[in-house]
N, C-alpha and C positions, 0 to 999 in steps of 0.2 A: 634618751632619758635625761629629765635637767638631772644637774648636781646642786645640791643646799648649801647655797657658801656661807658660813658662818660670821658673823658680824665680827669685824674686827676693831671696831670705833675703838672699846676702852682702849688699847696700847695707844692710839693716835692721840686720847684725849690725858694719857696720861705724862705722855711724852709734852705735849703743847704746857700740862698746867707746871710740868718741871720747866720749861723755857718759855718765860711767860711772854720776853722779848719777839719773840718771833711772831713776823709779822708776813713772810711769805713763804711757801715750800714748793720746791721742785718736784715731782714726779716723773722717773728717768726709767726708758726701760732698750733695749738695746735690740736693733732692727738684724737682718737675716746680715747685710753687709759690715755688722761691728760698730755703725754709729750710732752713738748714745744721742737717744729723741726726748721729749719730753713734754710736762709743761708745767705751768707756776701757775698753782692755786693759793688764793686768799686764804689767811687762818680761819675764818668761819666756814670757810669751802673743805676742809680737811677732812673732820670725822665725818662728815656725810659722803666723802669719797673712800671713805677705810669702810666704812657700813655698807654701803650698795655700790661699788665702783666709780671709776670715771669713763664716759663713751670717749670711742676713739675711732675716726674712719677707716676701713679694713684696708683702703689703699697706703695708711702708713705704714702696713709690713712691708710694704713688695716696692721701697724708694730705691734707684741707685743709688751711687757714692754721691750724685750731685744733687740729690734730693727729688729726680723727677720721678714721675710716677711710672710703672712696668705694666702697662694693660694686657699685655702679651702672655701677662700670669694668670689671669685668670682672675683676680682680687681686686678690680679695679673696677669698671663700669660693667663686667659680669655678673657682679656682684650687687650694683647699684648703688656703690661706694656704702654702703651698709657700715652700721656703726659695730665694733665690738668693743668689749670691757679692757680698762686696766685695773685689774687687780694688787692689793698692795701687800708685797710677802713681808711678812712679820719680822720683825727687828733688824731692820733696814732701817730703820729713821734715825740720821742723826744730823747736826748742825754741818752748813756749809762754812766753813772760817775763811772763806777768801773774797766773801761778797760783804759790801761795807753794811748794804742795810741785813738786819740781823733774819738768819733763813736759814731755814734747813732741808734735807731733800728724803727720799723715800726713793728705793725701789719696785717694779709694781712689772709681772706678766699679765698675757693677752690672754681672756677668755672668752669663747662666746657669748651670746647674751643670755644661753642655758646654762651657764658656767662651765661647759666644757672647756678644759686647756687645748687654744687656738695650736695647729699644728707649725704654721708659720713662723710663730715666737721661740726663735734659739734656745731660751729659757727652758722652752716644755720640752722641745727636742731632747737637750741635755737628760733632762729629768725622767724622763720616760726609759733610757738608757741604762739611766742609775737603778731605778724601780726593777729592771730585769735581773741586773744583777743580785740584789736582795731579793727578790722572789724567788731565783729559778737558781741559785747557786749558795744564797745564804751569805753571803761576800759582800762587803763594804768598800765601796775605793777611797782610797783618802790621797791627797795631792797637794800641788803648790804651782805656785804662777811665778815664772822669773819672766822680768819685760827688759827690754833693751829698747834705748832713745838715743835723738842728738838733740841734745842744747843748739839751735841757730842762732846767730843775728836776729832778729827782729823784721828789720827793714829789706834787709835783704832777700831773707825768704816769703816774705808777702810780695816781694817784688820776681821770684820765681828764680833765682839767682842765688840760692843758699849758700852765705860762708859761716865757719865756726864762729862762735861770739865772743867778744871781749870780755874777760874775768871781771868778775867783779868788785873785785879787790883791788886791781891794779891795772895798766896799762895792757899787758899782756895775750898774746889772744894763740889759742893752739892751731897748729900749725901738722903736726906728726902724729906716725902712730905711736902712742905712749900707751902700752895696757896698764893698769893697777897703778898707774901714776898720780902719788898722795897731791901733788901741787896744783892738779886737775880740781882733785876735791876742795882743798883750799882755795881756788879760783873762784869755784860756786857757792862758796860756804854760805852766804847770806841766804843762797834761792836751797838749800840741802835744809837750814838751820828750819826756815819757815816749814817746807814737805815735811822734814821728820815731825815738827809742831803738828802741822794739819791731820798730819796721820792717829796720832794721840787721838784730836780728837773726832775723827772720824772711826775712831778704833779700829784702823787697818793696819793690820802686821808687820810694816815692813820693818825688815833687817839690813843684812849685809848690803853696803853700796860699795859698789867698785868703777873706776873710770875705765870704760872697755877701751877697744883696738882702737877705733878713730875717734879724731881731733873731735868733742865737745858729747864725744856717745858714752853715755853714763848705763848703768841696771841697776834692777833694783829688784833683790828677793822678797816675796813675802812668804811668812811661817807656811808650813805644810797644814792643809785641815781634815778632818774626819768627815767633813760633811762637804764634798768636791762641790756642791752647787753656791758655799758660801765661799770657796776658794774662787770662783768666778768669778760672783757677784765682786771680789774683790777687787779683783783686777780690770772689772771695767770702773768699777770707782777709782782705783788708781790711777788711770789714765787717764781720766777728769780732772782728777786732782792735782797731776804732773803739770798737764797742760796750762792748768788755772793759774798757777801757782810762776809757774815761767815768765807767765804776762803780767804778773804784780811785779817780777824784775827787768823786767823788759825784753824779756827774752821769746825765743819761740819753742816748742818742745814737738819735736813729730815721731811717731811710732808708724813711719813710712816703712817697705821693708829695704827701700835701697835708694837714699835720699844725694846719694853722693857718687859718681861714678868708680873714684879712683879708691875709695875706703871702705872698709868692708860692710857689711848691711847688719840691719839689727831683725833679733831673732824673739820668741817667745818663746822660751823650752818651759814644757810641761815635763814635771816630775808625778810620777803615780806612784803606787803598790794597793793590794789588796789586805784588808783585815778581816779577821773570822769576827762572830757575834760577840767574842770577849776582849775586842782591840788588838789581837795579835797579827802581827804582821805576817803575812802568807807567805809572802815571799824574802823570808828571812833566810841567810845561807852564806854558811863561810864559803864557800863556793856555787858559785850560782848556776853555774855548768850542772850542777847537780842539784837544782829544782825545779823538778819538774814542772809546774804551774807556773812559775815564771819563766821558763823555755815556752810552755803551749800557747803564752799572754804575746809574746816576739814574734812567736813564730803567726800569729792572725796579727800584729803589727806590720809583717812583713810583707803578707796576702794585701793585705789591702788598703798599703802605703800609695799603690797608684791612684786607684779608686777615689781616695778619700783629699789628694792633692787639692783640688778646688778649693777645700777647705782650709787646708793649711797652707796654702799661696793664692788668696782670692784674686787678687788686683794684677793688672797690667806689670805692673810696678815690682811685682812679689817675685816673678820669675828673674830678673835681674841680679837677686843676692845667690844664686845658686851657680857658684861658680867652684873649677876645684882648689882649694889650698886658700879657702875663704872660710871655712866655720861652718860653714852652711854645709850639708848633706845634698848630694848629688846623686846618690843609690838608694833602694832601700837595703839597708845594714845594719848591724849589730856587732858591739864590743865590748868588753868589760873595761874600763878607766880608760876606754878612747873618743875622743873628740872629732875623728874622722868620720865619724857613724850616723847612720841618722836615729839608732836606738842604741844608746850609752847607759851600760850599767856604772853608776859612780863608783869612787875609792867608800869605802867606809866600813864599821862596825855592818857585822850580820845583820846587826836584828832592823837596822836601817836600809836595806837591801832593797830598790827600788828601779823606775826606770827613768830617762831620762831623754824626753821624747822632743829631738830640736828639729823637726822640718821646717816648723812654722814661722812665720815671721812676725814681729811686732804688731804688723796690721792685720792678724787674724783674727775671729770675734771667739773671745775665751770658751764660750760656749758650745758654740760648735766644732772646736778643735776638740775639748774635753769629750764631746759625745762620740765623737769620731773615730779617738782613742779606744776609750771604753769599749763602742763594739767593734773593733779588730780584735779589744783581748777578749773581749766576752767569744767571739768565736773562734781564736784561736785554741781556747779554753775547752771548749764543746767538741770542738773539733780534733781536740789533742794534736795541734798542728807542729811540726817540728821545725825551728828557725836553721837547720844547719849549727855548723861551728860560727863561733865568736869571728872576726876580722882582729888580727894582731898586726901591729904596725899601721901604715899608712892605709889608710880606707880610700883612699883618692885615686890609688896607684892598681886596684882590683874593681875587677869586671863583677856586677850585683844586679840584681833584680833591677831591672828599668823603674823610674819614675818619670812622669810626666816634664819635660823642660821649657813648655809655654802654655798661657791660658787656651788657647783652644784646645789643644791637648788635653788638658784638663779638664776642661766642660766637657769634652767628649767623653772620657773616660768616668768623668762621674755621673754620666748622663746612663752608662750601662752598667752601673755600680750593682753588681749583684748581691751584696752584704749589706753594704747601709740601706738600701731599700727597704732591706728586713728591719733593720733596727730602726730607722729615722720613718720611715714610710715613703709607699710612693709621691705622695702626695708632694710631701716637702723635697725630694731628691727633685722631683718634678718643676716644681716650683722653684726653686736654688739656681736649677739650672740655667731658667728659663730667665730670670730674674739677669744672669752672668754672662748669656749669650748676646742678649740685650744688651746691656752697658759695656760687653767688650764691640758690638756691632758700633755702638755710640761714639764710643773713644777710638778707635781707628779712622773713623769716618772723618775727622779732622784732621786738616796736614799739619805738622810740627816743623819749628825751626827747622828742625834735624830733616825733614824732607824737602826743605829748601836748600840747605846749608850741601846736600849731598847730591840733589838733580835737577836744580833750577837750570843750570849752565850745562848740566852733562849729558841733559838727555834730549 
């Protein structure tokens, strides 16, 4: 049955006659592997793509990391490379400030050309998730994005060789692990000065910045939101914006999940909780031990922390920060104000009572880490599932629910994911898969230094 998508021109055209400068706009919408695709349409190309969409070929969902196409999914020449919509979701449009000619971008998902929301696009995944939960429970999630990066060299990391970068202020260049070390931030201050500008005016939230464990690896919070699918949308704009923003200092910014052998890797911790229909936090509690709904949300975190691995360690790359006495979560676990866990209830006020969900790594696509979440709680919920007791002390040093510790592994186990199937669909579990089997088939298939370096002579 089509859907009647409603014409969305006036915001586009009211947005263009307040910036009358602008003279190009992006249109960004973010593929199953996390990279943000796009394209740049002329100002007279604008309200007529907010009115009736912009076509896009259906083999742009199903790219690997290197951009090439996945026929093996099914979206490709099964398909007949067949065109579907980019849709542009509502108050997403705002100026880019780091490109000289004056331009601003938009976000936009994938729908068919009935208007149905395409399964493929992260976007609806998430969203379909969310819609469960306000249907079938009455419950709101609300969240936040915390990302963790390194600042590189420049030259050296285009050259595949990444060392930390020289400050900007002075000679200087890090070398140690320094957590929370203010001289770090003072280093970057000119490329910190510009992100917190750009952020203004992109009106992205962010807060607290702190210098993490290794030499040039910075985070960066943004505010918690009511509405988790704009908490997203955030965070892949901020990762745009980090990146942009690196390369007007010369620098380079990667959201790799383990960019460095010897130092620790960079993490995405997702913060959740649920609200009733009056904003009340559900999972409020001077003791958390004693709420229920947030024990039943842990306890379907805990189910189906293996399952849902693909997702929050996609790449090659992502198995490498899961190491122990590293930050990263090696189990699936739970704790209250522990760090050793891969489900951390924070220190704080009740009524702030929330979760604290770090499997993921930097490089996983905000969206489908959020959906992922969601339905673990949504069925640990339904399920009344019980997480056990909390882990006190060291989480590194106790025996927990296995997780996956390399990508096949992984594809394997999310290939017979019995929960997200429900929530996500076959279709897209299907397809995810197929998509990762692929591009991990690709990326082995080439020898590395490191298999020269290790059996050219020895074997």
């Amino acid at each position: 049955m089509a859907i009647v998508t409603p014409k969305l021109g006036a915001e586009a055209q009211r947005f263009l006659e307040a910036n009358l400068d602008i003279t190009s706009v992006h249109v960004i919408w973010t593929d199953m592997c996390g990279v943000i695709r796009g394209k740049m349409l002329r100002r007279d190309e604008v309200v007529p793509a907010w009115n009736d969409g912009r076509f896009l070929p259906i083999s742009a969902l199903v790219l690997d990391m290197t951009g090439q196409d996945v026929p093996e999914t099914g979206l490709v020449f099964d398909e007949g490379d067949r065109d579907v919509v980019l849709w542009p979701i509502p108050g997403t449009f705002v100026r880019i400030p780091w490109i000289e000619e004056p331009s601003a971008q938009y976000t936009a998902h994938v729908c068919d050309l009935d208007g149905v929301p395409h399964y493929a696009d992260p976007r609806n995944a998430l969203q379909s998730v969310v819609k469960r939960f306000k249907e079938e429970l009455g419950m709101n999630p609300v969240g936040a994005v915390e990302l963790e990066f390194y600042l590189m060299d420049r030259k050296s990391a285009y050259e595949g060789v990444p060392t930390p970068p020289r400050s900007l202020v002075n000679e200087s260049r890090p070398r140690h692990y320094q957590a929370y070390h203010m001289a770090d931030l003072d280093d970057f201050a000119p490329f910190f000065k510009d992100l917190y500008a750009y952020c203004e005016i992109q009106d992205l939230p962010a807060k607290t910045l702190i210098s993490e464990y290794g030499p040039g690896q910075m985070e960066i919070v943004l505010r918690h939101r009511t509405d988790i699918l704009d908490a997203c949308d955030e965070g892949i704009m901020l990762k745009r914006l980090i990146k942009a923003t690196a390369e007007k200092h010369g620098l380079c910014a990667t959201f790799m999940a383990k960019p460095y052998a010897e130092w620790t890797g960079s993490g995405m911790h997702i913060h959740v909780s649920l609200e009733d229909e009056n904003g009340e936090n559900l999972f409020a509690a001077e003791d958390p031990t004693q709420n229920e709904l947030l024990l039943n949300a842990i306890g379907g975190l805990k189910q189906t922390m293996a399952e849902s691995m693909l997702i929050f360690a996609p790449n090659a790359n992502s198995y490498r920060r899961f190491r122990r006495s590293s930050y990263a979560p090696v189990a699936a676990s739970w704790g209250i104000n522990n760090r050793t866990v891969a489900l951390r209830v924070p220190a704080g006020p009740a009524k702030s009572c929330r979760i604290e969900h770090r499997p993921s790594g930097a490089d996983a696509n905000p969206y489908l880490v959020m959906g992922a979440i969601l339905a673990g709680m949504h069925h640990g919920i339904v399920e009344k599932l019980d997480p056990g007791a909390p882990i006190e002390g060291n989480g590194y040093q106790r025996r927990a629910k296995h997780i996956p510790g390399n990508w096949f592994e992984a594809i394997d186990a999310f290939y017979r994911a019995p929960v997200l199937k429900e929530y996500f669909g076959k279709q897209f579990v299907d397809t995810f898969c197929t998509l990762k089997e692929v591009e991990a088939d690709r990326f082995f298939s080439e020898p590395t230094l490191r298999d020269y370096e290790w059996y050219l002579r020895t074997v």
